[in-house]
C-alpha positions in Angstrom: 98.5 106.4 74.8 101.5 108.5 75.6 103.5 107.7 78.8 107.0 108.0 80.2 108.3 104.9 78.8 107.9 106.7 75.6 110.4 109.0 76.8 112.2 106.5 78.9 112.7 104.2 75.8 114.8 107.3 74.2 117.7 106.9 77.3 120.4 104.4 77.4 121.6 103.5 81.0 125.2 103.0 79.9 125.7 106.2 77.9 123.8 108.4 80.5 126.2 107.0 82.9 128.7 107.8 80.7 127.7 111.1 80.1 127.2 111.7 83.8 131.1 111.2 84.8 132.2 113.1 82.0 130.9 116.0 83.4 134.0 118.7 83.8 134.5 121.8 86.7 133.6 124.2 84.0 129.9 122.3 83.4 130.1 122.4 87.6 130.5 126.1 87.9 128.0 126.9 84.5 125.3 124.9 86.5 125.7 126.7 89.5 125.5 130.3 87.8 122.3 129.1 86.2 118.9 130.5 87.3 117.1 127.6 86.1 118.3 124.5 85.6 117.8 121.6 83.3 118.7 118.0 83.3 122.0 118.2 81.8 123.1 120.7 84.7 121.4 118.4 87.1 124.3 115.5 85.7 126.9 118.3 86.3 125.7 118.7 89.9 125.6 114.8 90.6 128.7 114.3 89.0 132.1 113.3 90.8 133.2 116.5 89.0 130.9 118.5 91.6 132.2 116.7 94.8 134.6 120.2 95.4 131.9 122.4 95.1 129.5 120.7 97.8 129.8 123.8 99.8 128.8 125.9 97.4 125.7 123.9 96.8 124.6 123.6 100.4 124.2 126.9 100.7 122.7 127.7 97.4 120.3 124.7 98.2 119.7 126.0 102.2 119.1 129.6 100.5 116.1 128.1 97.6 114.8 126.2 100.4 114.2 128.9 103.0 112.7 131.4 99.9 110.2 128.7 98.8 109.3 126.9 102.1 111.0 129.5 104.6 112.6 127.7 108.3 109.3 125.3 108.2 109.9 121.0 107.9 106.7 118.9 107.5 106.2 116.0 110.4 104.7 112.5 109.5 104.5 109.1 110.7 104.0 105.8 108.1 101.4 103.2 109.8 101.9 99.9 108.3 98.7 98.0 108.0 99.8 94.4 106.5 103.2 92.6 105.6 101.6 90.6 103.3 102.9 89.9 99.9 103.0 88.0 97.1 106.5 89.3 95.9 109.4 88.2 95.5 111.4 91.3 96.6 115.6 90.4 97.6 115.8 93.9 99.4 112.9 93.3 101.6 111.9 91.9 105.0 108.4 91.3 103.9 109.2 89.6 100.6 107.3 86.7 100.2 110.3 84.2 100.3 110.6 85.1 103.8 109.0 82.8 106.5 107.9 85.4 109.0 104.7 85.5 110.9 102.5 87.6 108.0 99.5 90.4 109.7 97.1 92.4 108.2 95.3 94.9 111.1 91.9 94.8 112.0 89.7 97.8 112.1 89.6 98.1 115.6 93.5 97.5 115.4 94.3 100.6 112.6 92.1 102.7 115.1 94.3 101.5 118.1 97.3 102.8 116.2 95.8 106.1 114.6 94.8 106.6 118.2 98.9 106.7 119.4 99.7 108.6 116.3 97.4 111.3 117.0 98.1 112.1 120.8 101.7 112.4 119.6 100.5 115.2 117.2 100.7 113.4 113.5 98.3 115.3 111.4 99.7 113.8 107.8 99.7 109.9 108.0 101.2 107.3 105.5 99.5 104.2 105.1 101.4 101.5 103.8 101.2 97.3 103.3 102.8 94.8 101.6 101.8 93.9 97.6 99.0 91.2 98.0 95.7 92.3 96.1 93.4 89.5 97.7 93.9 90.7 101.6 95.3 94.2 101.0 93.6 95.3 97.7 91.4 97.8 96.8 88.9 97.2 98.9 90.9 96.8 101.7 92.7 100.5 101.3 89.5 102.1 100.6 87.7 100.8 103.9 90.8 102.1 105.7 90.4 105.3 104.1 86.6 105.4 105.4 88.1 104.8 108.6 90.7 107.2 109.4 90.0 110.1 106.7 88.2 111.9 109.8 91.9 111.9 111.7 93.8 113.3 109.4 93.9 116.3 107.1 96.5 114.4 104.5 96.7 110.5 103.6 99.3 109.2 101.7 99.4 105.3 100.6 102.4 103.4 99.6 100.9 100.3 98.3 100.6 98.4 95.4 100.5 100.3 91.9 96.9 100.3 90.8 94.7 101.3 88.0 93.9 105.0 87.4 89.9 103.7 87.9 91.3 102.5 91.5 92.7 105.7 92.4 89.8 107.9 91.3 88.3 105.9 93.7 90.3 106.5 96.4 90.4 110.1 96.0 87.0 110.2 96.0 87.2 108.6 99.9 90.1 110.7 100.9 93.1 110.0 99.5 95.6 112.4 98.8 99.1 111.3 98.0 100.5 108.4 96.2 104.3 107.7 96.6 105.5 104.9 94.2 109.5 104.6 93.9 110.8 102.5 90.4 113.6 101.1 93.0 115.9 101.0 90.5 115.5 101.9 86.5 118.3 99.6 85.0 115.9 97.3 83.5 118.0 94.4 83.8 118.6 94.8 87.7 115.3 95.5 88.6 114.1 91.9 87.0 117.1 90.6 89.5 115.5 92.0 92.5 112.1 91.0 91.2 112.2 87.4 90.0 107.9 87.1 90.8 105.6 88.8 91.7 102.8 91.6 90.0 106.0 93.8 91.1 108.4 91.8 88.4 106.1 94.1 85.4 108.7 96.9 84.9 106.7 98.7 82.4 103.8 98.8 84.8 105.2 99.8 87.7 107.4 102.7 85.4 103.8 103.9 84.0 101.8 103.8 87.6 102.8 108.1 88.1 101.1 108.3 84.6 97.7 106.5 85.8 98.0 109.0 88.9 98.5 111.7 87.4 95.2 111.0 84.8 92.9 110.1 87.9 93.7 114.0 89.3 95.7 112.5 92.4 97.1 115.6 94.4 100.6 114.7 95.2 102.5 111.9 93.9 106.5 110.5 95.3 109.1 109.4 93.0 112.5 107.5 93.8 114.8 105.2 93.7 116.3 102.2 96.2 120.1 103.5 96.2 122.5 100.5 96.1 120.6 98.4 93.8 122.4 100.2 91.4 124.6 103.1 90.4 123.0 105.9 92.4 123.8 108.7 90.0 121.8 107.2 87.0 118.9 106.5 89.1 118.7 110.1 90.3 118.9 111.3 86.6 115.8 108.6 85.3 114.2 109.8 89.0 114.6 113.6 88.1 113.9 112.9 84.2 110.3 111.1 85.3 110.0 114.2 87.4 110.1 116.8 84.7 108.2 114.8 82.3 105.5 114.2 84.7 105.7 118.3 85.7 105.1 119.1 82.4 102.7 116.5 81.7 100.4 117.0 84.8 101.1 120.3 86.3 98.8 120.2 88.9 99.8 117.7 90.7 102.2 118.2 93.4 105.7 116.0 93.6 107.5 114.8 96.2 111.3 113.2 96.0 112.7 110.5 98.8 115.7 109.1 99.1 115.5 105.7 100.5 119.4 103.5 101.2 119.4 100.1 101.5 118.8 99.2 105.2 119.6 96.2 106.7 116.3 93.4 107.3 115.4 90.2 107.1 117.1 88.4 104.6 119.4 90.7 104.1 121.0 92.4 100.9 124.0 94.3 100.3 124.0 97.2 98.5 125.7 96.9 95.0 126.8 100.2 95.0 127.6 102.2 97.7 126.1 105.6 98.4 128.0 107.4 100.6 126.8 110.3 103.6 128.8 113.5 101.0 126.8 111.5 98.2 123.0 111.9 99.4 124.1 115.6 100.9 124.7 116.0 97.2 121.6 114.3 95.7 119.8 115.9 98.4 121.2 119.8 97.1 121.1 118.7 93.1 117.7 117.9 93.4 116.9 121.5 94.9 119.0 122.9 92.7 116.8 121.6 89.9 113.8 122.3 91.5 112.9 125.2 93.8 109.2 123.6 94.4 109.8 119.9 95.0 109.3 118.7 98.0 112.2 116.2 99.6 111.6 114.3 102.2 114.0 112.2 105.2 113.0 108.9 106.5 114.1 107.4 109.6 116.2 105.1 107.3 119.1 107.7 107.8 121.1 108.2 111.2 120.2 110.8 113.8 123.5 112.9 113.3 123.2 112.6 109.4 119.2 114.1 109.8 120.6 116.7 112.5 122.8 118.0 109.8 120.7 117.4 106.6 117.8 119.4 108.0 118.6 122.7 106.8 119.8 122.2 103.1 116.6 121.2 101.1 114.9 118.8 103.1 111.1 119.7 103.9 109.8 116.8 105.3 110.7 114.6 107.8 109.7 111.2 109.7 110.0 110.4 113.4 109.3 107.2 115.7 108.4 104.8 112.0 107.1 101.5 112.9 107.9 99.8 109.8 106.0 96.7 110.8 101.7 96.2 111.4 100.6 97.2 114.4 104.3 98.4 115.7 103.3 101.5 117.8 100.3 100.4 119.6 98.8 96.7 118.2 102.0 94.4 118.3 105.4 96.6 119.3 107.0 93.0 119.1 106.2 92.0 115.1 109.0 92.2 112.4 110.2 95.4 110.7 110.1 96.0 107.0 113.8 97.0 107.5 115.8 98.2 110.3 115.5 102.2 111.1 118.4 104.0 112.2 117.1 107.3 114.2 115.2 106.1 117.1 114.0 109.3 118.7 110.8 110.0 119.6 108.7 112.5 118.0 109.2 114.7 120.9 112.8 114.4 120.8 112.8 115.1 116.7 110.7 118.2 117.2 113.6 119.3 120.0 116.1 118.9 117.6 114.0 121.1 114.6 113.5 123.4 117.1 116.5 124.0 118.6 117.9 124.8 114.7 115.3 127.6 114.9 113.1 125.4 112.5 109.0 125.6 112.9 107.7 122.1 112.9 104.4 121.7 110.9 101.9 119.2 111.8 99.3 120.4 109.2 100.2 122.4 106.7 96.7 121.7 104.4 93.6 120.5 105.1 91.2 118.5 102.1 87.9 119.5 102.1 86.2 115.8 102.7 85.8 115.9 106.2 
């Protein structure tokens, strides 16, 4: 059966990389005069060549942005329900190398926390635990979908990659949104970063949007880690397994994110460095490429670099993350995934929006299982 890795197996890392720096001014300025872009201009728009012309593409990328989602940003929270794992992950606090105090919630503790996420206003919740199928596995996701689908119009897991008969069976109890990022698509580096672990399969993970988009899931998130490896060939195999997946499963929705390397426990530093001018680029490539995507801002990034990012291309946005089980209501105390950077409340983030004359959207759909 056909899947990306078919087309995936076509690319060379080096000579995309290579093909990505020799992008001129005069492939800068074509791209930009473009209606509709393809890959190749999306090379010219990440390229160093297209550093001068950042300007120009934050307003062309604020301008698509406001047509196709007008002065609107989408508010959600991630609850993390377990840091257990059986990875071996070097970028990660909860890898399995780590001796940390491991927790995986309780009914009664998820409904404590989806209690504090609601009074603040979250409508569109992301659920999200470490990679170990014997506490956290199927079962386990689908009895906390029976549990909180009642409290939310939209759920989103970041878990484990599954089987497409797992996910039918998820949607089927409420699920809506999948977001699986490849971390990094240099083959090589990714078996670094993942010496053990169900997570060390490259191929598996690389095909998981493909079992999605066969079990008729809604929405599904690419990305990339940036600083495992050059940032600029991982956006072009992100935006490449976009398009493919596009035209392969057009009714599903797609969402982009653009996770950096944050600092946690055991600590890695980033290989590469992606600088603030670099994501405002990414951010406005991806745009550029794609009028209907939707991006999305964690609390990974600092409060000045979200005030500012806000209006060119971003349309959804994260505020107060716990990023460990339990963290808002359970256990405040337990240890973080990674390290955020923005630390305002939800009220404070909804300020901001509003004060740059942007409607914050709690719900923006509704499934029709409640």
């Amino acid at each position: 059966m056909k899947t990306f890795k078919t087309t995936f197996d076509t690319y060379n890392w080096d000579e995309t990389l290579q093909s990505i720096f020799s992008k001129t001014a005069a492939d800068v300025v074509r791209a930009l005069g473009n209606s509709k872009r393809d890959l190749e201009d999306f090379k010219a728009l990440i390229s160093p060549a297209a550093r001068p012309y950042l300007e120009q593409m934050a307003q062309l990328s604020q301008m698509l942005t406001q047509k196709r989602f007008g002065n609107t940003m989408q508010m959600y929270a991630p609850m993390y329900l377990s840091n257990e794992c059986q990875n071996i992950c070097t970028y990660c606090g909860f890898s399995m190398t780590n001796k940390i105090p491991r927790r995986t919630l309780t009914d009664a503790e998820i409904l404590k926390e989806v209690a504090f996420l609601k009074q603040k206003g979250y409508d569109h919740i992301l659920l999200v635990t470490g990679e170990a199928n014997k506490t956290v596995g199927i079962d386990y996701i689908k009895n906390a979908l029976q549990l909180i689908r009642s409290h939310f119009s939209n759920i989103t897991i970041e878990v484990q990659p599954l089987d497409k008969e797992d996910y039918e069976l998820l949607i089927e109890n409420g699920l809506y949104a999948v977001l699986v990022y490849q971390e990094t698509y240099h083959r090589d580096e990714y078996k670094k970063h993942h010496p053990k672990g169900k997570k060390s399969n490259f191929d598996y993970r690389l095909d998981t949007p493909d079992r999605l988009g066969k079990a008729g899931i809604h929405k599904i998130g690419l990305g990339a880690l940036f600083g495992l490896e050059d940032w600029r060939a991982d956006s072009f195999f992100t935006a490449l397994h976009l398009k493919y997946l596009q035209k392969t499963y057009w009714k599903t929705k797609y969402s982009i994110s653009f996770p950096r390397l944050r600092p946690h426990s055991g600590g890695l530093e980033p290989k590469v460095e992606m600088t603030d001018p670099d994501l405002v680029q990414l951010i406005c490539a991806f745009r550029l490429l794609d009028e209907d995507v939707e991006l999305s801002m964690s609390t990974r990034e600092s409060e000045v670099f979200r005030n500012n990012i806000v209006h060119l291309g971003i349309t959804s946005i994260s505020a107060e993350s716990k990023t460990n089980p339990g963290g808002y209501a359970v256990e405040p105390e337990s240890l973080e995934q990674f390290e955020i950077s923005d630390e305002r409340s939800t009220e404070e983030i909804a300020t901001m929006l509003k004060s740059q004359g942007i409607e914050v959207v709690w719900k923006d759909w509704a499934n029709n299982w409640q």
